[in-house]
N, C-alpha and C positions, 0 to 999 in steps of 0.2 A: 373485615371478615376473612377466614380462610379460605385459601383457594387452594383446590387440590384436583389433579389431572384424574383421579381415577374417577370422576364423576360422567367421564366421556367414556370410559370404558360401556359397553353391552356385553350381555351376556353371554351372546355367540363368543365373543371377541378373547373371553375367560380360556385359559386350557384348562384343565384338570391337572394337579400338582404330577403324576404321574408320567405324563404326557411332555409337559414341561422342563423334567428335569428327570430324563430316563436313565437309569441307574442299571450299572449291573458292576458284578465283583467276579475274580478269577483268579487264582494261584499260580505266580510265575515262577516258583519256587516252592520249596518244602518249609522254608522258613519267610517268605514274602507272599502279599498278596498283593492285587491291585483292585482299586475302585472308580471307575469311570463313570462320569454323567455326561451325555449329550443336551448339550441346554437348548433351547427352544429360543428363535429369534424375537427380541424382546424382552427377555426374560436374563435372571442370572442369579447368582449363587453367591451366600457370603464367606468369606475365608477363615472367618473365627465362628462360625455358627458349626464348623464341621466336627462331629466325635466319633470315636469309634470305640467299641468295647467287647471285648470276647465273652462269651456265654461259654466257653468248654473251660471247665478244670485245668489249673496248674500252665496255663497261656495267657501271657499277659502282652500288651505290644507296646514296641518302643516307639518313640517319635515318628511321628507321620512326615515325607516328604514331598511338601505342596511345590507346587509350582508358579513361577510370578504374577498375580494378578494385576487387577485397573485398578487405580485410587479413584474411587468417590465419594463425594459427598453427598450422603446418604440421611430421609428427612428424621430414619428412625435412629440410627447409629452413628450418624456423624460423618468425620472422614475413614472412612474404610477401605478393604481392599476385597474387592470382587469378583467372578468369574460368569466371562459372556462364554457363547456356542462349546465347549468346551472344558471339561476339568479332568487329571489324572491324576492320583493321590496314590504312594505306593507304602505301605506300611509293613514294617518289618514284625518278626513274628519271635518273641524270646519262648523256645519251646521249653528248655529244663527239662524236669523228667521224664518228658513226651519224646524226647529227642529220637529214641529209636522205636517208637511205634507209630504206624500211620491211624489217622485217626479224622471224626470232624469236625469242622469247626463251623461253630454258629456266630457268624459276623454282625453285631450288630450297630447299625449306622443312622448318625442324625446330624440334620443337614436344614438349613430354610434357604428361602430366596423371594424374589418377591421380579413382578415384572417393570418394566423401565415405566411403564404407565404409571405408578405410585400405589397399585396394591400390593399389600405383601402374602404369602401364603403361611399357616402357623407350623410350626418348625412339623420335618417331618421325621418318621422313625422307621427301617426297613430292617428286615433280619435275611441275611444272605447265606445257605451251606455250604461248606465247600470243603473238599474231601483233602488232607494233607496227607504225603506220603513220610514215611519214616526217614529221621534224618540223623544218619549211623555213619560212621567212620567205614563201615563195610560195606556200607549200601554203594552199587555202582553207578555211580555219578553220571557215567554217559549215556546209562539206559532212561530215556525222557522218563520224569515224573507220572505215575498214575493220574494225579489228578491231573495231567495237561491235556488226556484225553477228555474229563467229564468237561461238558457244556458251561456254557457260565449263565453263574444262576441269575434265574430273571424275579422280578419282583411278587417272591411270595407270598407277604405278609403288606400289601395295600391296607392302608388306611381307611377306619370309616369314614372320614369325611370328604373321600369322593363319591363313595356309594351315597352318601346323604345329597352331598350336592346333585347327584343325576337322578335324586325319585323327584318324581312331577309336582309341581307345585313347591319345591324347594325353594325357588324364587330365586338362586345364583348370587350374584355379587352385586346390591345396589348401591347406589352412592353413600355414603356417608352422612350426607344430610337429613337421607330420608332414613338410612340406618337409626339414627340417633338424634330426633328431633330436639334443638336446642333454645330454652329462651332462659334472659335474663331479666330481672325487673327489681325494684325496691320497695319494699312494702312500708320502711317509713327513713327516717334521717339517720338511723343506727343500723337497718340490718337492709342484706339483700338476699333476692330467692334466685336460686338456679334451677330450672325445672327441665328433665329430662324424657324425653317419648322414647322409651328402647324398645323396637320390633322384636317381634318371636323368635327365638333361636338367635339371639343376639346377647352380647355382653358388652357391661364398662370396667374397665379397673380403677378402682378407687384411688391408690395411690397415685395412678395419674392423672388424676381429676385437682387442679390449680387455679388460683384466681390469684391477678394480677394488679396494681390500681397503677395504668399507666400515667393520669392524669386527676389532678395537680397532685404537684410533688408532694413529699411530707406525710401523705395522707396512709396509712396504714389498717388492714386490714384482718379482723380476728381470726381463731382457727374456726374453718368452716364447721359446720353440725352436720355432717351426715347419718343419714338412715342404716341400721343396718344389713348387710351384705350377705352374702354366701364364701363359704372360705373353699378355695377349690384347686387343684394340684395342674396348674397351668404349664402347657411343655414348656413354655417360655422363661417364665416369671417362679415359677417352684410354685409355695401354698401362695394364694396373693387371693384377698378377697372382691371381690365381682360384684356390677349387680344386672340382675338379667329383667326387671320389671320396670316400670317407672318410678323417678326416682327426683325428691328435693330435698336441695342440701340448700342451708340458711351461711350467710355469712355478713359475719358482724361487721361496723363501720369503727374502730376504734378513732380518736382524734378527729371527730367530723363537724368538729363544732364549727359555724358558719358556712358549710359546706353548700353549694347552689349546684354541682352538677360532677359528675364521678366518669371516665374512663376508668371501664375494667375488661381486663384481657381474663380470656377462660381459656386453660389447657385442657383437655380430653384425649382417651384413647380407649377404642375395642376391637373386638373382631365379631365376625360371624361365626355361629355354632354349627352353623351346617354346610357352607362352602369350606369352610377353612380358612377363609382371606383375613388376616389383622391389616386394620387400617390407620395409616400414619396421624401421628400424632397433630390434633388439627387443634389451632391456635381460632376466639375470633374475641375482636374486641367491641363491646359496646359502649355508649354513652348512656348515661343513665342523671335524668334532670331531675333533682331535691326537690325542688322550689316547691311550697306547699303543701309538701307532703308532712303529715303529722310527725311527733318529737318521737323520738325513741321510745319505743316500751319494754319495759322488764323482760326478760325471758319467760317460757314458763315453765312449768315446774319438771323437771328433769332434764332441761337443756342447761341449765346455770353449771353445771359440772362442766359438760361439755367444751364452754368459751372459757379458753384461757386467753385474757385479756394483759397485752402486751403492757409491760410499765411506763410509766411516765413519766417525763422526765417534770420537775419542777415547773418550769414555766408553760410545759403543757397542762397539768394539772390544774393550777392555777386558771389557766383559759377556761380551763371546759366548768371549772367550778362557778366561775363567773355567767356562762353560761346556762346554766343549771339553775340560777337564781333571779328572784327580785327586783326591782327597783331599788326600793331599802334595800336591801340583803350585801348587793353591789355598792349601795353608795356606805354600809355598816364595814363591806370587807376592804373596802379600800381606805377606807377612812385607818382602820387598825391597822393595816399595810403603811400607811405613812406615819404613822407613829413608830415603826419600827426601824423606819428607812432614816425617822429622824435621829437616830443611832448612828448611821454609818458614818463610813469616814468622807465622802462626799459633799454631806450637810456642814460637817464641821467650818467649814469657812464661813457660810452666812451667820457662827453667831458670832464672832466680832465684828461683824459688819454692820448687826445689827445693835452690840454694844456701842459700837463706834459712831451711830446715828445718833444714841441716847446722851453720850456721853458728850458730842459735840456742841449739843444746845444748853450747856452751862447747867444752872439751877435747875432741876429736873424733878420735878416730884414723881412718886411712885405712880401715883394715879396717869401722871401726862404720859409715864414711863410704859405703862400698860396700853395707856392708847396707841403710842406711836406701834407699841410690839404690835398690838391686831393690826394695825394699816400696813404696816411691813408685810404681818403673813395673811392677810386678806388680797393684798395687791398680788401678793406671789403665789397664792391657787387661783388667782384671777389669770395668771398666766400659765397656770398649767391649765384651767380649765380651756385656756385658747389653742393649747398645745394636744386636747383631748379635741376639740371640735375640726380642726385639721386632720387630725391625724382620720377620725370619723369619717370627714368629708372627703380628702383628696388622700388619705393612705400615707402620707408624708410627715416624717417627722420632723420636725421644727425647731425640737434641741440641736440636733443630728445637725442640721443646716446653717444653728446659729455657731456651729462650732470652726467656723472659718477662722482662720489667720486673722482675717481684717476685723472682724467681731471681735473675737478673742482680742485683740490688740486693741481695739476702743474701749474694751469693758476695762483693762488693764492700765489704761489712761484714767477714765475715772478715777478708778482707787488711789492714782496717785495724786492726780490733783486733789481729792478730799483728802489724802494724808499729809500734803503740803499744808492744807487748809488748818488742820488739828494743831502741826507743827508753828500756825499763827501767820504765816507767810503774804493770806490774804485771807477774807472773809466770801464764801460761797450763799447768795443770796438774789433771791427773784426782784425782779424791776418791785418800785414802791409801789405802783399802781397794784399788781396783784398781790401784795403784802399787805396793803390795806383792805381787799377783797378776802383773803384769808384771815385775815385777823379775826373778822367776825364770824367768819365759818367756822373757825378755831376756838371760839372764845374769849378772841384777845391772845392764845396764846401766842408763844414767837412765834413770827412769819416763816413760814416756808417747812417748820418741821414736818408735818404730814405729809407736803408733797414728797420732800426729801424722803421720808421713810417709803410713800407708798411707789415711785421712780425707783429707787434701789431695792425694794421686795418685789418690783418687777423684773427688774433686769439681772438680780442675782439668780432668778429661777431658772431665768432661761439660760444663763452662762453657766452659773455655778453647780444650779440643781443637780440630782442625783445622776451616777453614774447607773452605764445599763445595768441590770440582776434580772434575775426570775421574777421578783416581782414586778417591776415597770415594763418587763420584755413580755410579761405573762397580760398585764394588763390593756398593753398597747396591741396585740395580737388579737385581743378576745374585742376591742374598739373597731380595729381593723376589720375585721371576718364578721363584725354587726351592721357594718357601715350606716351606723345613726351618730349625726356630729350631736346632737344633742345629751346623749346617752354618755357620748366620749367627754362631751364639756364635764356634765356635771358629776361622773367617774374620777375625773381627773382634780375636780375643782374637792372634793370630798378629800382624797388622796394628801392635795396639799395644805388641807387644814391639819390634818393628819400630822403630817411632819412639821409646823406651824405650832402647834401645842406646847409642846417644849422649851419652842423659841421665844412665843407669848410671855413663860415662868421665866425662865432667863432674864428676858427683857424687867417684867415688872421689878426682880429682886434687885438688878443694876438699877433702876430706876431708883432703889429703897438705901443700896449699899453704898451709893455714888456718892462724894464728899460735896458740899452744898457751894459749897463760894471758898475762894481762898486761892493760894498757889498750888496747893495740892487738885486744883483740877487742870491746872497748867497740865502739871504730868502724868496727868491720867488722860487726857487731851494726847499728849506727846505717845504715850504709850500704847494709844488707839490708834494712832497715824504709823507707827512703828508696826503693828499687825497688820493695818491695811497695806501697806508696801509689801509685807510676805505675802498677802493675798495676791497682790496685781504677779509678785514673782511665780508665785504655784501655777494661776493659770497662763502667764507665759511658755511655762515648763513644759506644755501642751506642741507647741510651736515654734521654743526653738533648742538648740542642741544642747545638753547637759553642760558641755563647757561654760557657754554663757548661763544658764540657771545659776552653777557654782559660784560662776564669778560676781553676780547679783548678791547670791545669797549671802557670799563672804563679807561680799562690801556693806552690806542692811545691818549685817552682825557687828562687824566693826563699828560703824557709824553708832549706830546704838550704844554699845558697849559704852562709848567716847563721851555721848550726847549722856548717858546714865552717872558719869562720875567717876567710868574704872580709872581713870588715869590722875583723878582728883586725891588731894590727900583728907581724909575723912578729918569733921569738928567734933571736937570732942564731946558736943552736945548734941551729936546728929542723932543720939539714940537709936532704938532697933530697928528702924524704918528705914533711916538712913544707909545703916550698915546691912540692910536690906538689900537695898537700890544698888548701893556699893558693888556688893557679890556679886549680883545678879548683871551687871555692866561687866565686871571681870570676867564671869563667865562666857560673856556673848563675845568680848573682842579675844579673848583666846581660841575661842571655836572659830571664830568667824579667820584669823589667823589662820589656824590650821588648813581650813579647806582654801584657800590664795595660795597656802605652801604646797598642797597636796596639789592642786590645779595647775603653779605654776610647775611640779614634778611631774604634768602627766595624770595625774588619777581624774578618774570619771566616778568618782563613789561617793556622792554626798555627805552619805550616813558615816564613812569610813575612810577620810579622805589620803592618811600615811599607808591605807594599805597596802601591801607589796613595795609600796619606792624606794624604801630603804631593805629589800632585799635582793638577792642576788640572783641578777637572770635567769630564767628557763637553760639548763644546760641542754644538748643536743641529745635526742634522744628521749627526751621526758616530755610529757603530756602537758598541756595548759589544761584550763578548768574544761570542762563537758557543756555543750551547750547544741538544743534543738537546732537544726540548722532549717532554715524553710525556703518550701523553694516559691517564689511570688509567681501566684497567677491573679488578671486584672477581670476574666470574661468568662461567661457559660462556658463556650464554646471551648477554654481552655482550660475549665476544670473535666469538664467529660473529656476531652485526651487526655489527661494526668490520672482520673479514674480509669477508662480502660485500659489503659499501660499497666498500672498498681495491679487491674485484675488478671490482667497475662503473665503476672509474674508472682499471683496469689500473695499480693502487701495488702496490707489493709491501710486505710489513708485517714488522717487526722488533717482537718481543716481550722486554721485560727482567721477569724476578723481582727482586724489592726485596723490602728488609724493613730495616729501623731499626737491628734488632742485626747487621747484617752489616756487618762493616766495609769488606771488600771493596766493598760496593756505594757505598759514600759517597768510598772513592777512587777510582773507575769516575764519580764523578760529578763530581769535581773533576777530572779528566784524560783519561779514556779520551771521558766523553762530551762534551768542547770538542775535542777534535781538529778543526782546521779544515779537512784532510783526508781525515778519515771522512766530515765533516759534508757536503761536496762529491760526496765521490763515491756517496754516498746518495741524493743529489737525491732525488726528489718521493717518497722512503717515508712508510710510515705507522707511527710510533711509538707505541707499546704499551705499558704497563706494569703488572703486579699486584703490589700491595703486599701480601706473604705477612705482615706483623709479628707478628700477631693468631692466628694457622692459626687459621683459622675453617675451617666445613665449607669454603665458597665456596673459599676459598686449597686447602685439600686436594686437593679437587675438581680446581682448574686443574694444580698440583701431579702430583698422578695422571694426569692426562690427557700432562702430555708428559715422563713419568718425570724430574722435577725433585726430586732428593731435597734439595735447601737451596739460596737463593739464594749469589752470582749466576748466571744464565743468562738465553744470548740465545737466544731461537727466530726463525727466519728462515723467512720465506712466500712462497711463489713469485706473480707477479700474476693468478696461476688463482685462490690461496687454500690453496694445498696445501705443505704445511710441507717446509722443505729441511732434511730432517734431518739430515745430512750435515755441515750447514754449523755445527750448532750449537756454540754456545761457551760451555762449563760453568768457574765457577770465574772467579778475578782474568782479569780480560782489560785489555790496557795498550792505550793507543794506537796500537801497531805492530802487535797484533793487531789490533785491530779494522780497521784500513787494509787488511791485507791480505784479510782476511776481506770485506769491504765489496766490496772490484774483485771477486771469483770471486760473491758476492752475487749485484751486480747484470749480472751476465753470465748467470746461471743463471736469476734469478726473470723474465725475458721469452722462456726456453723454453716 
């Protein structure tokens, strides 16, 4: 709540602005005036509030010479500079064609000040005459001035509002609380009410009337509705519209989906219409508790103009839509969310893994080929559904955590022993006792496939599954802010049938396409085991540094290439199959050559491994490529110093999540962050980065604070310091996003 010193003030204790800051003007000169105020202890004057202006024809005055005041800080102006017991102001007078006539002049002067107690008085206006003598080349300079005789003038032109302040019953200066009685409250989950008591001969100004949502972060708040005002020509503020009745203004809850309890700060500011007193700008904050309170309702009809509702960024939309719905609706929207996730480049590895199951149990009928596909992706929404009832129940992500080095490295052992397995090296099968027990669960069919499929549609979900986007970030947020594990299972478990579907087709057609018996399953066996090894290499690439990636990769290529026949001399009866397999071997050990050559010169570029080594050094002077430079911070506590800084120096700040195993983030770092277009149109930002690798508390922490459920994401800052949420970009972001994202950026963050 605010706390403000004038509330100790009484009435006695008030001077009258007059009395306070007693004015008077005099001509020390034909062309000079002087304006003195004695200020009243307690009280003072401010040094940019002072103007002067002539009322006489063809006089205009040059620069006023003030003298050094106090700096303070000041609750309505800031650091200022001001004037205790005391002020002389002398102001020069350009006469021009008055020069040789005496004449007079009507001074007119405005000034505020306010007393050290914390009321302020509203600017005052006084008009001073004073009599100038003629200022002529002939005039006798030594004969005193005429006007040094006339008296100095005293305060002709008083203000009404100390005559108002002194008739009876005027009531004088009361405190502020009782000035302008203040409540806040929520009438449901979307809007809140501000309700104002303004006493008689009182005002508010609406432009200074703010609402603030201190608490929890993220949350943002519509443009208030207010009622209309009186437009009125304030000494202060020029036309600025007021309201002198009682007064509620509604303001919307944008993004409030799971919201259980709201801090909100309210700004305010008025004066009194009959003392004169403007009273400082009083801040108070309340707490305001959700729980229970009915869902949002429509506007009604003439307010829907008024809320202009802030955009959303994709993964917020998403929440709130979720939100908004059903049972079915939710388990229908996710369901079609993972059918499209089952597109990305994320998913792409579980379907040779899940060829490579089909393909390794020999004779394969379509039918068995289908079964094994549902057990693969029944087993694998059976682990997102686990990863939805965690997240539900304890807020923690579970992919997030399996993404450790030592995970990542066991999962990565697998794939290689089953690619040993394909390659014939040894047979992967469960004791006979439980082979005998599945047989019959199975049908007799071979032992162990279903477990085999439904252990690998487990474990690939949790390793491999999708990387963060707006949809799993949007989904796991709206689980989060529900907190029902139940709700989050079968959200999640819908989701991965979802993406599962495809896999199912895939599967049964391998099932259909796959040669029955023969040597030709040798090498489709061989050829299975050859992808599983570029899998276990992909998600090492997570964990450890590009050099070894390369050199993995090179050697799988070659190896391959070798193991296919490129170095073999083709039979003349090999047919188009063979001379198939031939090419297709040539091609892999010549690639796989190249990046060993490219790796052992130096290059770090998979895709492009000769680039630059065969050309000629950065001569002195010249540029290397552009590239986001970020500066790593690990804690709260040191993003808010890196934001206050940014705001002292009006930057606006770009925030990236990173983390090691995200691949996304390591092609965001070869492409999206050299964009020499992003890089431009960013100009003087301040670049941010939390390396989440480790989810330590610190990473959760940051994590938490701006519902990042897995890297990548950009959080964007306005150069106030205040996050544009709107703007943000969850998920692979490319270079053409980022560009366009950048121009609305930095148009928004200098609002």
């Amino acid at each position: 709540m605010a706390s403000i010193q004038a509330h100790a003030l009484k009435q006695e204790d008030m001077l009258p602005p007059d009395q306070a800051f007693k004015f008077k003007a005099e001509v020390i000169a034909p062309d000079k005036i002087k304006a003195t105020w004695d200020i009243a202890e307690g009280y003072y004057l401010y040094r940019q509030r002072f103007t002067f202006e002539p009322e006489t024809p063809n006089l205009s005055f040059a620069p006023a010479t003030f003298p050094t005041g106090e700096s303070k800080n000041d609750p309505t102006f800031g650091q200022t500079e001001v004037y205790h017991n005391q002020v002389v102001i002398e102001i020069p007078i350009e006469r021009g064609q008055t020069r040789s006539q005496a004449l007079e002049l009507a001074l007119k002067v405005k000034y505020q000040g306010c007393a050290d107690a914390g009321l302020c008085y509203a600017p005052q206006k006084k008009t001073a005459k004073l009599q100038l003598a003629a200022l002529d080349n002939t005039t006798d300079k030594t004969a005193p001035p005429a006007a040094k005789t006339a008296p100095p003038a005293d305060d002709a032109t008083l203000t009404n509002i100390i005559k108002q302040a002194q008739k009876p019953g005027a009531g004088g200066a009361m405190p502020v609380d009782q000035a302008f009685v203040f409540e806040l409250s929520a009438i449901d989950k979307g809007m809140l009410n501000a309700h104002w008591i303004i006493q008689p001969e009182h005002h508010l100004y609406r432009p200074k009337i703010q609402f603030t949502v201190k608490e929890p972060q993220g949350v943002t708040l519509g443009a208030p509705i207010f009622p209309t005002g009186k437009i009125v020509d304030d000494e202060y503020f020029g036309k600025i519209e007021v309201y002198g009745e009682d007064i509620d203004v509604k303001i919307p809850i944008l993004q409030s989906t799971g919201l259980k309890k709201l801090v909100v700060e309210t700004e305010y500011q008025g004066c009194a219409d009959s003392t004169g007193v403007c009273y400082p700008p009083v801040k108070q904050s309340q707490e305001l508790i959700l729980t229970g309170l009915p869902d949002a309702k429509p506007l009604a009809e003439g307010e829907t103009n008024a809320v202009v509702k802030a955009p959303l960024n994709q993964q917020d939309a998403l929440t709130q839509r979720l939100e908004d719905s059903s049972l079915l609706q939710i388990i229908a929207i996710t369901f079609g969310l993972g059918l499209l996730l089952a597109f990305t480049p994320c998913i792409f590895p579980m379907v040779p893994i899940l060829s490579g199951i089909i393909a390794g149990y020999g004779n394969t009928s379509s039918r068995k080929a289908l079964w094994l596909s549902v057990t693969y992706v029944i087993s694998g929404a059976i682990a997102y559904a686990i990863i939805g009832f965690v997240f539900g129940y304890f807020g923690q992500n579970l992919q997030a955590v399996l993404q450790h080095p030592i995970a990542i490295g066991l999962m990565s052992a697998l794939f290689v022993a089953l690619a040993f397995s394909m390659f014939g090296f040894y047979d992967l099968q469960l004791p006979n006792s439980l082979q005998s027990r599945l047989n019959e669960i199975s049908n007799k069919q071979e032992s162990g496939s279903f477990v085999g499929a439904a252990i690998m549609g487990f474990l690939s979900t949790l390793i491999v599954g999708p990387c963060a986007g707006p949809a799993i970030a949007g989904i796991l947020t709206f689980i989060t802010q529900s907190n029902n594990a139940w709700l989050g299972a079968a959200a999640l478990f819908s989701l991965g049938m979802g993406i599962g579907v495809p896999l199912i087709l895939i599967g049964a057609s391998a099932g259909h396409l796959l040669p029955r018996a023969g040597i030709w399953m040798d090498t489709v066996k061989a050829l299975f085991g050859i992808i599983m090894l570029g899998v276990a290499i992909y998600m090492l690439s997570r964990i450890v540094s590009i050099e070894i990636t390369m050199a993995l990769t090179g050697i799988l290529l070659v190896s391959s290439g070798v193991y296919m026949g490129a170095l073999e001399k083709i039979e003349e009866d090999a047919g188009g199959w063979g001379r198939f397999w031939k090419s297709t071997g040539m091609l892999q050990l010549f690639y796989g050559a190249l990046i060993l050559l490219g790796l052992s010169a130096g290059s770090t570029n998979l895709l492009q491994p000769l680039k630059g080594i065969f050309s000629v050094s950065t001569a002195p002077g010249q540029t290397t490529e552009a590239a986001i430079t970020f500066q790593r911070i690990q804690s709260i506590d040191a993003l808010e110093t890196a934001l206050k800084q940014a705001k002292s120096q009006q930057r606006p700040v770009m925030l990236d999540f990173y983390a090691d195993w995200c691949s996304y983030c390591h092609t965001m770092e070869k492409t999206t962050f050299k964009d020499p277009a992003s890089i431009k149109t960013l100009g003087n930002t301040l670049f941010l980065q939390v390396d989440v690798t480790d989810q330590t508390e610190n990473d959760l922490a940051l994590q938490k604070r701006f519902d990042v459920i897995a890297p990548p994401a950009l959080v964007f800052f306005s150069n106030a310091g205040e996050e544009l949420r709107a703007l943000r970009l969850v998920g692979d972001v490319t270079p053409e996003q980022l560009r366009l994202q950048a121009t609305s950026f930095m148009q928004q963050a200098a609002k």
